[in-house]
N, C-alpha and C positions, 0 to 999 in steps of 0.2 A: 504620512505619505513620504516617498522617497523618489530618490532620482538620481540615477546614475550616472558617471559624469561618459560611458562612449555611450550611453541610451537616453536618449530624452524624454521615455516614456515615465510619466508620471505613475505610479504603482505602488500599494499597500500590500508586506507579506507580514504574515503571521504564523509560525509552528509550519510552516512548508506549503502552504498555501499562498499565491499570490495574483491579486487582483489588478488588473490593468483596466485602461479602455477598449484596447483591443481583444482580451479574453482573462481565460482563468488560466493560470500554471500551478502544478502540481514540486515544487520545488524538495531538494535536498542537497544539503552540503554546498549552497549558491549555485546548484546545476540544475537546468528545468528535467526534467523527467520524462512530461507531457506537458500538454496543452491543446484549450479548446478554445475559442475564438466567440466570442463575445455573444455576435449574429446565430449561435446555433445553442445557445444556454438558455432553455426557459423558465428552469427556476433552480434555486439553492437552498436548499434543505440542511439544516444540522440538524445530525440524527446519532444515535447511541447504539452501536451493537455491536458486531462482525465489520471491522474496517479492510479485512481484504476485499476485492473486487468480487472476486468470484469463491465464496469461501467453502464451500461443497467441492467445486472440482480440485480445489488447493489441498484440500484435503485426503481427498478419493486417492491424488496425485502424489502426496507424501507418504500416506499408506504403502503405494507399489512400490515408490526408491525404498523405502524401509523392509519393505518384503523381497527386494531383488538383493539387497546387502545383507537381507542373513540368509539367503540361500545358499550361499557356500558355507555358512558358519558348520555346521556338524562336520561337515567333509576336512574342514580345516582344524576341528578338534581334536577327531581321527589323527590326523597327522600329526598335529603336536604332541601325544602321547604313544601311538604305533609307530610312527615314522610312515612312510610311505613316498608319494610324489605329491606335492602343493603345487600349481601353477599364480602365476603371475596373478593376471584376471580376478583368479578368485582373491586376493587381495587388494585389487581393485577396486570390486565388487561391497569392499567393506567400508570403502570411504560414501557410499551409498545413505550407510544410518542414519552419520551425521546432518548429510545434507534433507534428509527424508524428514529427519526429526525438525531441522531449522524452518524447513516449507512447512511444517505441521502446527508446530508452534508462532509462526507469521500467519497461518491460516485463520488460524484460532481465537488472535488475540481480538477483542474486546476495547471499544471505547467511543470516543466523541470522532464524528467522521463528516465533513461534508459531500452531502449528494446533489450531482448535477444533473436535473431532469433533464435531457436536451431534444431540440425543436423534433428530431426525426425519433421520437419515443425511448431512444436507450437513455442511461443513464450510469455514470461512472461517479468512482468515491476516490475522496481526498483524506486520507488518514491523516488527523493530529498527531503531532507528533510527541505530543506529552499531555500533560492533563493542563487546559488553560485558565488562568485568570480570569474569572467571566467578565468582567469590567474589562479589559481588555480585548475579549474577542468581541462583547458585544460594541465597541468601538470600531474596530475593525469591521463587521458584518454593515454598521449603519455608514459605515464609507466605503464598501462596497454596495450598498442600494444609494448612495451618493451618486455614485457612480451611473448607477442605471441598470443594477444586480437587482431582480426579484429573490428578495429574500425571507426564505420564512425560518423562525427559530421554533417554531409549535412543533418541529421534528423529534425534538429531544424528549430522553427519558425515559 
């Protein structure tokens, strides 16, 4: 457990996860990201798969930047061996891949992820941020139901 000395809140994080009395945070790089509040979490699942949120439309999403950055590519091949006119844009247009590709492969990755059921039926994921120590995270999870976290680990696997 930690404590910060401008926060007084008493709080356990682990791999970008961190559990308070007052809710969960979704942390990275000691900056919150998100967060949900305590009173509206009904339960906390670890679970194993697709740790994006939404990993279909991330997808679908990475697909189109990937297919808007090579639509100029032939046009732009043209030119570099005919000559002709290139405009700006479509060179624009090509920093698209990379970022198409980076959402594809964020989309896609795989792994240990906590799921928070919450009171009003949705439910959001807290991606690990590396592969953990189980001795360790199951220390963590059991002072998060310390806390007053329903916790269940029967998610994994």
């Amino acid at each position: 457990m930690t404590q910060s000395a401008e926060n007084p809140e008493v709080f356990v994080e682990y791999l970008g996860v961190r559990f308070s009395q007052k809710g969960v945070a979704h942390m990275e790089g000691g900056q919150r990201l998100w967060f949900v509040p305590k009173e509206k979490i009904r339960q906390i699942t670890l679970r194993q798969g697709f740790q994006a949120e939404r990993p279909l439309v991330q997808t679908l999403f990475s697909a189109v930047l990937i297919l808007i950055g090579l639509y100029p590519l032939p046009h732009l091949i043209l030119w570099a061996f005919a000559g002709g006119k290139a405009y700006d844009v479509e060179f624009l247009l090509l920093l698209l891949i990379p970022l198409g590709a980076w959402f594809l492969k964020d989309g896609l990755k795989k792994g240990l992820y906590l799921e928070l059921t919450l009171a009003d039926e949705g439910r959001r994921k807290i991606p690990l941020q590396q592969k953990p120590e189980r001795p360790v995270l199951d220390m963590i999870l059991n002072r998060a139901a310390a806390m007053g976290y329903a916790v269940d680990r029967g998610g994994e696997g």
